[in-house]
C-alpha beads as a LAMMPS data file, in Angstrom:
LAMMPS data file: protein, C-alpha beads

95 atoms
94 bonds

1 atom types
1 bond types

-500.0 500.0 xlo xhi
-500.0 500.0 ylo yhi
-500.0 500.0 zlo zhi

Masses

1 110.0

Atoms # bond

1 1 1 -118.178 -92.055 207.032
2 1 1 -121.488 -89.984 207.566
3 1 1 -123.275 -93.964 208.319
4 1 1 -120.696 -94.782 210.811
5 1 1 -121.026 -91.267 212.631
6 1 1 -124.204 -90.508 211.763
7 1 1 -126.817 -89.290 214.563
8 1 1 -126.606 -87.271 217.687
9 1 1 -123.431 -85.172 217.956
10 1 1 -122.257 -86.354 220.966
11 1 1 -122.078 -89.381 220.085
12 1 1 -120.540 -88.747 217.070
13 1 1 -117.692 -87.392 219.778
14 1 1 -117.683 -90.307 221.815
15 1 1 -117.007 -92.576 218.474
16 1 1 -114.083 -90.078 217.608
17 1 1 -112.408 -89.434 220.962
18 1 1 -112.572 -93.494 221.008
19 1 1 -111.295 -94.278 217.878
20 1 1 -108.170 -91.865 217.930
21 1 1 -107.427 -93.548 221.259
22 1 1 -107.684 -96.972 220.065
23 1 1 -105.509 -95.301 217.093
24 1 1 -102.860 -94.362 218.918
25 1 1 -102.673 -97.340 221.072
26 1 1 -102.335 -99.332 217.679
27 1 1 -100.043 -97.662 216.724
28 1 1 -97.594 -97.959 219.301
29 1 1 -98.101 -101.715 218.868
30 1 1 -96.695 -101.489 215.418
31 1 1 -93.899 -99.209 216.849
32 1 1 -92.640 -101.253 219.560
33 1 1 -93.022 -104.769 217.152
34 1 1 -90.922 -102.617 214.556
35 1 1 -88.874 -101.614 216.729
36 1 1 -89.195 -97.585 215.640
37 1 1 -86.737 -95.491 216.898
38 1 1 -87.708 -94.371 220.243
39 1 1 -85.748 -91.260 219.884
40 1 1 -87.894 -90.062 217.185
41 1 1 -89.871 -87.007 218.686
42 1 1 -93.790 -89.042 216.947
43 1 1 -92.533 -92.134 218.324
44 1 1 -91.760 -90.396 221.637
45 1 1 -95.064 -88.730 221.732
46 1 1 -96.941 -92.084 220.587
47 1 1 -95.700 -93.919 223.392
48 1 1 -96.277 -91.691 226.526
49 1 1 -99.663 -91.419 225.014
50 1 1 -100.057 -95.111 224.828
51 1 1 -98.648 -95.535 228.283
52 1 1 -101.249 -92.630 229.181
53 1 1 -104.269 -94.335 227.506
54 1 1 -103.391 -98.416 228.763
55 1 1 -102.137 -96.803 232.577
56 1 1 -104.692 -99.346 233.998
57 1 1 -103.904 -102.684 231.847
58 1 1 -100.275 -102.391 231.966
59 1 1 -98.508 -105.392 233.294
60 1 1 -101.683 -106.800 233.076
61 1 1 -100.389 -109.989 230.947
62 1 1 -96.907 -110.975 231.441
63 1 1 -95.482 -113.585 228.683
64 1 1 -91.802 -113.552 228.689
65 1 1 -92.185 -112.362 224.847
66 1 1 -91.627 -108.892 224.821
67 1 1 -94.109 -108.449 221.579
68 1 1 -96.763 -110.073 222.926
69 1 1 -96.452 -108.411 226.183
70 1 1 -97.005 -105.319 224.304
71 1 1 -99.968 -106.762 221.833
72 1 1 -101.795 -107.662 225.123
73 1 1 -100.922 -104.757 227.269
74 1 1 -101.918 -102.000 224.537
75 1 1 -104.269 -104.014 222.523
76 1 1 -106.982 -104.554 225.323
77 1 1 -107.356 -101.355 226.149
78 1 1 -107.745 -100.274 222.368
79 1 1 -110.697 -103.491 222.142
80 1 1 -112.344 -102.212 225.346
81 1 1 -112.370 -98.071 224.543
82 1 1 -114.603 -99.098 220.918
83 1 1 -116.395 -101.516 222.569
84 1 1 -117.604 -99.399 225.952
85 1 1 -117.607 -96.846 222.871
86 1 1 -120.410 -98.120 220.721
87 1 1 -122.305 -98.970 223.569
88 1 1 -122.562 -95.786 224.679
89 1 1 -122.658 -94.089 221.380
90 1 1 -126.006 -96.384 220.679
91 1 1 -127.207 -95.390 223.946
92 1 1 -126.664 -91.659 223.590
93 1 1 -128.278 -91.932 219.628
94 1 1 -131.527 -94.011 221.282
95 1 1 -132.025 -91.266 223.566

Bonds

1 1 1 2
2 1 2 3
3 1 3 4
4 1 4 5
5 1 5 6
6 1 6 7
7 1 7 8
8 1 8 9
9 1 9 10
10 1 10 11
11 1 11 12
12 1 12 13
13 1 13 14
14 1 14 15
15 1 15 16
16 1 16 17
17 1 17 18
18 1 18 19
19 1 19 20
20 1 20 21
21 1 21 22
22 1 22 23
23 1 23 24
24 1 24 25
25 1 25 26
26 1 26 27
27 1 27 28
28 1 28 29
29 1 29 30
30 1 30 31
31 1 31 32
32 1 32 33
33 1 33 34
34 1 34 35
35 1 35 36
36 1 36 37
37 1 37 38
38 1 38 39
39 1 39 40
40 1 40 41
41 1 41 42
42 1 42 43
43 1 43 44
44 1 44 45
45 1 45 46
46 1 46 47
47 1 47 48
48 1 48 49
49 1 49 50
50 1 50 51
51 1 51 52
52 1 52 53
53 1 53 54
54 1 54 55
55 1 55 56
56 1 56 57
57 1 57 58
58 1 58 59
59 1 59 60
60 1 60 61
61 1 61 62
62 1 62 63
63 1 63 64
64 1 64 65
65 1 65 66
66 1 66 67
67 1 67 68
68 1 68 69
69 1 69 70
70 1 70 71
71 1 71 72
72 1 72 73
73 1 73 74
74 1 74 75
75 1 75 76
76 1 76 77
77 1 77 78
78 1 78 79
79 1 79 80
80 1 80 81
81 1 81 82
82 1 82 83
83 1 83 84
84 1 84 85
85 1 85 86
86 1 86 87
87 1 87 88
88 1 88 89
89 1 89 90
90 1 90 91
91 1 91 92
92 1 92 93
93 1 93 94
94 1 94 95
């Protein structure tokens, strides 16, 4: 863990905040294809999060599939928060 975080704090920060979104956003994936119960107060809490975190891909991708609407939907945004991530983590540790 210390080579994957290692260098300048903030980005160390950036890294985190990033992965615990893309986290989240995964996770909701595997609720909604494993159909979790949405009364549950984590799986409750997962998915406004989600819905928070993916607000501007949403309904972005539109297959008829339910599942896959949902792998698209919530699984860009998690690609594109590590991506922009690291690229701005290896900016902030070059400077």
């Amino acid at each position: 863990m210390a080579r994957r975080y290692g260098g300048n704090p903030a980005a160390v920060i950036i890294l985190v905040a990033a992965d615990i979104a893309a986290l989240i956003l995964l996770l909701w994936i595997l609720f909604f294809v494993f159909d979790a119960n949405r009364a549950n107060d984590l799986v409750n809490w997962v998915h406004h999060s989600a819905d928070w975190l993916a607000g501007w891909s949403r309904d972005l991708f539109t297959p008829s599939n339910a599942k896959w609407r949902t792998v698209l939907n919530y699984g860009l945004p998690a690609v594109v928060y590590l991506v922009v991530a690291h690229a701005v983590a290896g900016r902030v540790n070059r400077a």
